[in-house]
C-alpha positions in Angstrom: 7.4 -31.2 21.8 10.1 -33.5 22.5 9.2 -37.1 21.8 9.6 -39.5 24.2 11.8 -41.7 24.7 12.1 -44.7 22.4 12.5 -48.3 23.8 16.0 -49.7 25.3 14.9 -53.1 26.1 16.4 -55.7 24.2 14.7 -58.0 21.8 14.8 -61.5 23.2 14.2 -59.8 26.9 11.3 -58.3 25.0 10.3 -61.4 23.7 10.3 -63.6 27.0 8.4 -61.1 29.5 5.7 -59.9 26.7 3.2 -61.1 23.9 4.3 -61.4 20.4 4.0 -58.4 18.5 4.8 -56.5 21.6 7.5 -54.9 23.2 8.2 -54.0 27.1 8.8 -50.4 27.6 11.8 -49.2 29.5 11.1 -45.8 31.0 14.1 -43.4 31.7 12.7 -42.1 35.4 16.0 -39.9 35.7 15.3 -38.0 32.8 11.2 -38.1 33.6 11.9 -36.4 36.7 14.1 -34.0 35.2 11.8 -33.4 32.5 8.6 -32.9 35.2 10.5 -30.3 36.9 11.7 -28.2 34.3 8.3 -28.3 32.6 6.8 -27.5 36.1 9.1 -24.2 35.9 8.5 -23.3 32.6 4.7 -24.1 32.7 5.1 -21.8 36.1 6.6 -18.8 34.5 4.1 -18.7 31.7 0.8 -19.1 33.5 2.5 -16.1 36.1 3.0 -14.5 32.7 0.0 -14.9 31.6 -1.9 -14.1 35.1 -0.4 -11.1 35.5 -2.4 -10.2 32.0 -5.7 -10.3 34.4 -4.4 -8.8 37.2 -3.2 -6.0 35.3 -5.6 -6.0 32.8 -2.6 -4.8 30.1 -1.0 -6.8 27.6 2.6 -5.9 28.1 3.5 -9.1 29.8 1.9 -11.2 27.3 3.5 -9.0 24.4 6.6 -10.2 26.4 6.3 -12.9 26.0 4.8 -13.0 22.0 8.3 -10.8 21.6 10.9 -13.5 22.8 9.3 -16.9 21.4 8.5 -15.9 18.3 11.4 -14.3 16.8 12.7 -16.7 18.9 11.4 -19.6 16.8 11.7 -18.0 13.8 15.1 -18.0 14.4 15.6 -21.4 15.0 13.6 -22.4 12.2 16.2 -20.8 9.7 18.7 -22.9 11.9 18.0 -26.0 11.4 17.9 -25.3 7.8 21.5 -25.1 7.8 21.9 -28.7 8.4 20.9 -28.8 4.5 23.4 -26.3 3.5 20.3 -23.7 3.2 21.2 -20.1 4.5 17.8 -18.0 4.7 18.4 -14.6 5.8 17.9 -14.9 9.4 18.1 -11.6 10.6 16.2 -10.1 8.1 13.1 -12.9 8.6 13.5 -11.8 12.5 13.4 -8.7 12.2 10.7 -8.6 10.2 8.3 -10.4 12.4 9.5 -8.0 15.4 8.3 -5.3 13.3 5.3 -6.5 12.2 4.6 -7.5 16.7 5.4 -3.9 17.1 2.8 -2.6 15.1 -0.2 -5.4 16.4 0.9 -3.4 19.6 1.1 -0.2 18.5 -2.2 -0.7 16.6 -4.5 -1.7 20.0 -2.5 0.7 22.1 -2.1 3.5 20.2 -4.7 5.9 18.5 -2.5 6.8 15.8 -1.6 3.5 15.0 -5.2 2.7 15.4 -6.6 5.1 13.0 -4.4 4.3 9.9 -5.4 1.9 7.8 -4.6 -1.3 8.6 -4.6 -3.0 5.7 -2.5 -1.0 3.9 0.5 -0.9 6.6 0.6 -4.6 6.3 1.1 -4.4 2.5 3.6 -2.0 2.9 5.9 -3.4 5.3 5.2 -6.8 3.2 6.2 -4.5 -0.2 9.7 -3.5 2.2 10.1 -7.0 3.2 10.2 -8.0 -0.3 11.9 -5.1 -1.6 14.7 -6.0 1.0 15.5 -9.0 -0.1 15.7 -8.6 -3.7 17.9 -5.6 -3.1 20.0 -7.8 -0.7 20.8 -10.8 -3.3 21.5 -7.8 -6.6 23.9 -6.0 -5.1 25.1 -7.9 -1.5 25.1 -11.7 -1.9 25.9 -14.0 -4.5 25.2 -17.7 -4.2 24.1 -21.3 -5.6 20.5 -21.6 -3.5 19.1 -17.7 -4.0 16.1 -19.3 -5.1 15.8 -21.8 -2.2 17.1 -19.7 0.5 14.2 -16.5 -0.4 11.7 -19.2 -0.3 12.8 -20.5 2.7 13.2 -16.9 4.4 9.7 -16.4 3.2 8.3 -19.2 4.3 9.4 -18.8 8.2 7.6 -16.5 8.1 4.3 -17.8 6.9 5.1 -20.9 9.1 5.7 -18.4 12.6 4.0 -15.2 11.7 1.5 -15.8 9.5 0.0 -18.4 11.9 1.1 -17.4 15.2 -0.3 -14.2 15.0 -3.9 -15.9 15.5 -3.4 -16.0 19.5 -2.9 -12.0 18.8 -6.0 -11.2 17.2 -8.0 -14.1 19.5 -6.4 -11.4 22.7 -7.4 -8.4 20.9 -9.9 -8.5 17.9 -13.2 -9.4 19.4 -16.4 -8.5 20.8 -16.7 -5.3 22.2 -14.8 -2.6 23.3 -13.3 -2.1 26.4 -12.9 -3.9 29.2 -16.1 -6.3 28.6 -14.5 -7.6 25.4 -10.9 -7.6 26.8 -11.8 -10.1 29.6 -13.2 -12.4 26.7 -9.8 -12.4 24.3 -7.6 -12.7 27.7 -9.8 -15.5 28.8 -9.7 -17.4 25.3 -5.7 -17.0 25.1 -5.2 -18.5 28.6 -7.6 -21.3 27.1 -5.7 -22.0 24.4 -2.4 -21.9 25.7 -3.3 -24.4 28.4 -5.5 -26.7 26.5 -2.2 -27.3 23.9 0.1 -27.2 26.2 -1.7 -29.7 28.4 -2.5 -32.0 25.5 1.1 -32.2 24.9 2.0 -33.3 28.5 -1.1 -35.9 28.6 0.5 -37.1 25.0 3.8 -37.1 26.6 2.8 -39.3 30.0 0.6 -41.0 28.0 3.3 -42.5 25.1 5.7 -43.1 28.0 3.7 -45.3 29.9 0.9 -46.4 28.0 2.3 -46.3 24.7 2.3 -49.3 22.0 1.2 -48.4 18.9 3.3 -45.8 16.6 0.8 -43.2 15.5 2.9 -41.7 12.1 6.3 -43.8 12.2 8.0 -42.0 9.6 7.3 -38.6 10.6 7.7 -39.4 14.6 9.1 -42.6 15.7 8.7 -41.7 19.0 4.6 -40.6 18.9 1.6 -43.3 19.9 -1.6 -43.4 19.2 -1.7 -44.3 23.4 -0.2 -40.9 23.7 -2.4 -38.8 21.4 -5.8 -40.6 22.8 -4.6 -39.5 26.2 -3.7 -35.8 24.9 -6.8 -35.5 23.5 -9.0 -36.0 26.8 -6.9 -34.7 28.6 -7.0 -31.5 26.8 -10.6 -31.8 27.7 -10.6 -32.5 31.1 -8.3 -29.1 31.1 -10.6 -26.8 29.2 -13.9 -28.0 31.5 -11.7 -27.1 34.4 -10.8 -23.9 32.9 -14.4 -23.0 31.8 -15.2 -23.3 35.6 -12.8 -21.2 36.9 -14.4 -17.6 38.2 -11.0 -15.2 37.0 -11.6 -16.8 33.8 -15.2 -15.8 33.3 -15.7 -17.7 30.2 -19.1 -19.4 31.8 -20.6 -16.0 32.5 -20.4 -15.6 28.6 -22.8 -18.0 27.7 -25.0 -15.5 25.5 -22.1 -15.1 23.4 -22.2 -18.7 22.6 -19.0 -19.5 24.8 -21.6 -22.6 26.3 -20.5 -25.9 27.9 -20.9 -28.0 24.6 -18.8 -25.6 22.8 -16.2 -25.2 25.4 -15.6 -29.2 25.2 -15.8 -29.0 21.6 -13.4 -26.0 21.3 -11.0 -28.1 23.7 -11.2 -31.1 21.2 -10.4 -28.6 18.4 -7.5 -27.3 20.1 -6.3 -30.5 20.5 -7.1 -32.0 17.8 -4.5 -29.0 16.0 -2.0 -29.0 18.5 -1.1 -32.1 18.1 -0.9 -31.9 14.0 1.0 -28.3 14.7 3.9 -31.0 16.9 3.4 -33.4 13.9 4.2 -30.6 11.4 7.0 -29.5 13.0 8.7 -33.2 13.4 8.2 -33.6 9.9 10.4 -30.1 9.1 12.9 -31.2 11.5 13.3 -34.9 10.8 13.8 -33.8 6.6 16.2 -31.0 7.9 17.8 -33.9 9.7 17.7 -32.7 13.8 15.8 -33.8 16.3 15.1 -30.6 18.0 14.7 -27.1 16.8 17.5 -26.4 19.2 19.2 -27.5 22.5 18.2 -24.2 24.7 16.3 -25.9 27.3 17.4 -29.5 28.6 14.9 -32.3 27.6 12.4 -29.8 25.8 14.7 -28.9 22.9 14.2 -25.4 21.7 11.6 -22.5 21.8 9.8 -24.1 18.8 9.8 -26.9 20.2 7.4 -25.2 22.6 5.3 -23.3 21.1 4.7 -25.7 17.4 1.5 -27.0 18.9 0.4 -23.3 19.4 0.7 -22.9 15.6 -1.8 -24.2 14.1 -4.4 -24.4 17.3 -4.5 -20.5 17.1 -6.0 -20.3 13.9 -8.4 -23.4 14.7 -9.6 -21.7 17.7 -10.0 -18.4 16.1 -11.9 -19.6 13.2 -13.9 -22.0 15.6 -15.0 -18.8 17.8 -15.6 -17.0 14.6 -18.1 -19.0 12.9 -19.7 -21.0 15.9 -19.9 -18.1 18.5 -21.8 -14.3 18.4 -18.3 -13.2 19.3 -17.5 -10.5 16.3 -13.7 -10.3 15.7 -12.9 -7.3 14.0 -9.9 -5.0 13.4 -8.9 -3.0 15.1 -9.9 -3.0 19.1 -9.0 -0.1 20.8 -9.5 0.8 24.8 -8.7 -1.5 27.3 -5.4 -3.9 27.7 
C-alpha cells in the first residue's frame, strides 16, 4: 500500500502554528481525491468480482482474478530486483506459479485431477522447477550472481506462492462437501479480502489526517502509529458489518465456531497481518531501492502493492480457522464451486 504522503510544511511555519516536537500536516487533497476515486474503482471491480463468486456459485471469476495478480506480483517482485543489478529468471518464476494455480483449479474442478495424489504432483512440478533452473544456468546462462539470482527466483516464489495460496485453500479446503461447505470458504475469502483491504484504507485516512507519530521510520517513513490504530478498528468495524450481512452467511454458522467473539478476533488477526504483510513488503522495496513495486496504477503503485497485506493475512486466517473453529480443512474438496 502506498504510504502517504510525507509532510511539505516548512520548519519554522511548523514551528510557529504547532507545539514543540510537533509538526503541522499539509495534506495533498488533489491527489486524495484522485487517490479516493481510483481506489473506489478498483475496490468496485473486485467486490463485483468477488460477488459474482455467490451469485454464480463457481470460482472462475475469483480464479480470475488469483490468475492476473499473482503472477502479476510475482512479476514485479523480480523487477524491482533489478534496481540491484539482480536478474531472477522472471519468466520461469511466473510461469511456474501459473502452473501450479492451474492445478489448485484443476484439482477442485476436476475428478481426475482430484483423485491423483496431491502430494506427490506438488513435489513433482517442484522437482521440474528445480530441474529447470539448474539446467538453464549449465548449459544457457553464464553470469556473476547465479547464486543470488536462483535464490532470488526461488524466493518469489515462497514470498507470492507459497503464502498467497492460503486465500485458495481458505475458498476451497474446508468443511464439507458441496455446496454447504462452499458457502463457508466463499464467505471467509470475501472476509478476508475486505477486512485487509479496509484496514489499509482506515491506515491510509488515518496517517493522513491523524497522523504524528512514525510507527517503523526506517522501514516506512511514511507509516504512523495514528494510521495503524485506525486500521486496526477499522478492520473491525468492517468484519462485524460483514458477519451481519445475510449473502454472507457467516452468522448462521455459529456451530462451526464462526461466533461473534471469534469473528472480531479473526478481524483483529487479519489486521493485525495485513499490516506487517504492507510492512514486509516496504522493507523489500525500500533495500531494493523503489518506492513502489511498480507504476501500473496512479497513486497505488503496482499489483503488489495491492495485494502485500493479503500475504501474510491468508495464512493467519487460515491457521486461525484451523485451530480455533470445528471447520476441518482438508485436501482436496471436490463438488460444488
Amino acid at each position: 500500500m502506498t504510504e502517504p504522503a510525507e509532510n511539505t510544511t516548512s520548519p519554522d511555519a511548523a514551528a510557529l502554528s504547532t507545539p514543540a516536537g510537533q509538526k503541522e500536516k499539509s495534506i495533498n487533497w488533489k491527489r486524495l481525491k484522485k487517490r479516493v476515486a481510483i481506489g473506489t474503482t478498483l475496490l468496485g471491480l473486485s467486490s463485483g468480482f468477488l460477488y459474482l463468486d455467490f451469485v454464480y456459485e463457481s470460482a472462475i471469476c475469483f480464479m480470475i482474478l488469483v490468475a492476473v495478480l499473482m503472477p502479476g506480483a510475482l512479476y514485479e517482485f523480480y523487477s524491482f530486483l533489478g534496481k540491484k543489478s539482480f536478474t531472477p529468471l522472471k519468466w520461469m518464476g511466473v510461469i511456474t506459479v501459473i502452473a501450479l494455480i492451474g492445478y489448485e483449479y484443476g484439482v477442485n474442478h476436476f475428478e481426475k485431477f482430484a483423485q491423483a495424489d496431491y502430494f506427490t504432483i506438488n513435489q513433482l512440478m517442484s522437482f521440474i522447477f528445480f530441474f529447470g533452473i539448474f539446467l538453464y544456468y549449465l548449459f544457457f546462462r553464464d553470469e556473476p550472481h547465479v547464486i543470488e539470482n536462483i535464490a532470488f527466483t526461488i524466493f518469489g516464489i515462497a514470498y507470492i506462492w507459497g503464502l498467497g495460496r492460503f486465500t485458495l485453500y481458505i475458498r476451497f479446503y474446508h468443511g464439507e462437501m458441496g455446496a454447504a461447505g462452499q458457502e463457508v470458504g466463499r464467505a471467509l475469502v470475501f472476509f478476508l479480502i475486505l477486512v485487509a483491504k479496509g484496514n489499509d484504507v482506515f491506515a491510509y485516512f488515518g496517517g493522513t489526517f491523524l497522523g504524528r507519530h512514525k510507527l517503523i521510520p526506517r522501514v516506512s517513513p511514511g507509516k504512523t502509529w495514528e494510521g495503524s490504530i485506525c486500521g486496526f478498528f477499522g478492520g473491525i468495524v468492517i468484519g462485524l458489518v460483514i458477519y451481519y450481512v445475510s449473502c454472507l452467511k457467516l452468522q448462521v454458522n455459529v456451530d462451526k465456531g464462526l461466533t461473534l467473539s471469534f469473528i472480531i478476533l479473526a478481524a483483529a488477526v487479519v489486521g493485525v497481518a495485513g499490516q506487517l504483510g504492507d510492512l514486509v513488503e516496504s522493507l523489500l522495496k525500500r533495500k531494493a531501492g523503489v518506492k513502489d513495486s511498480s507504476n501500473l496504477i496512479p497513486e497505488y503503485g503496482g499489483v503488489l502493492d495491492l495485494v502485500d497485506s493479503l500475504l501474510l493475512a491468508g495464512p493467519a486466517l487460515y491457521f486461525l480457522v484451523y485451530f480455533c473453529t470445528k471447520i476441518q480443512f482438508r485436501m482436496p474438496v471436490l463438488g460444488g464451486g
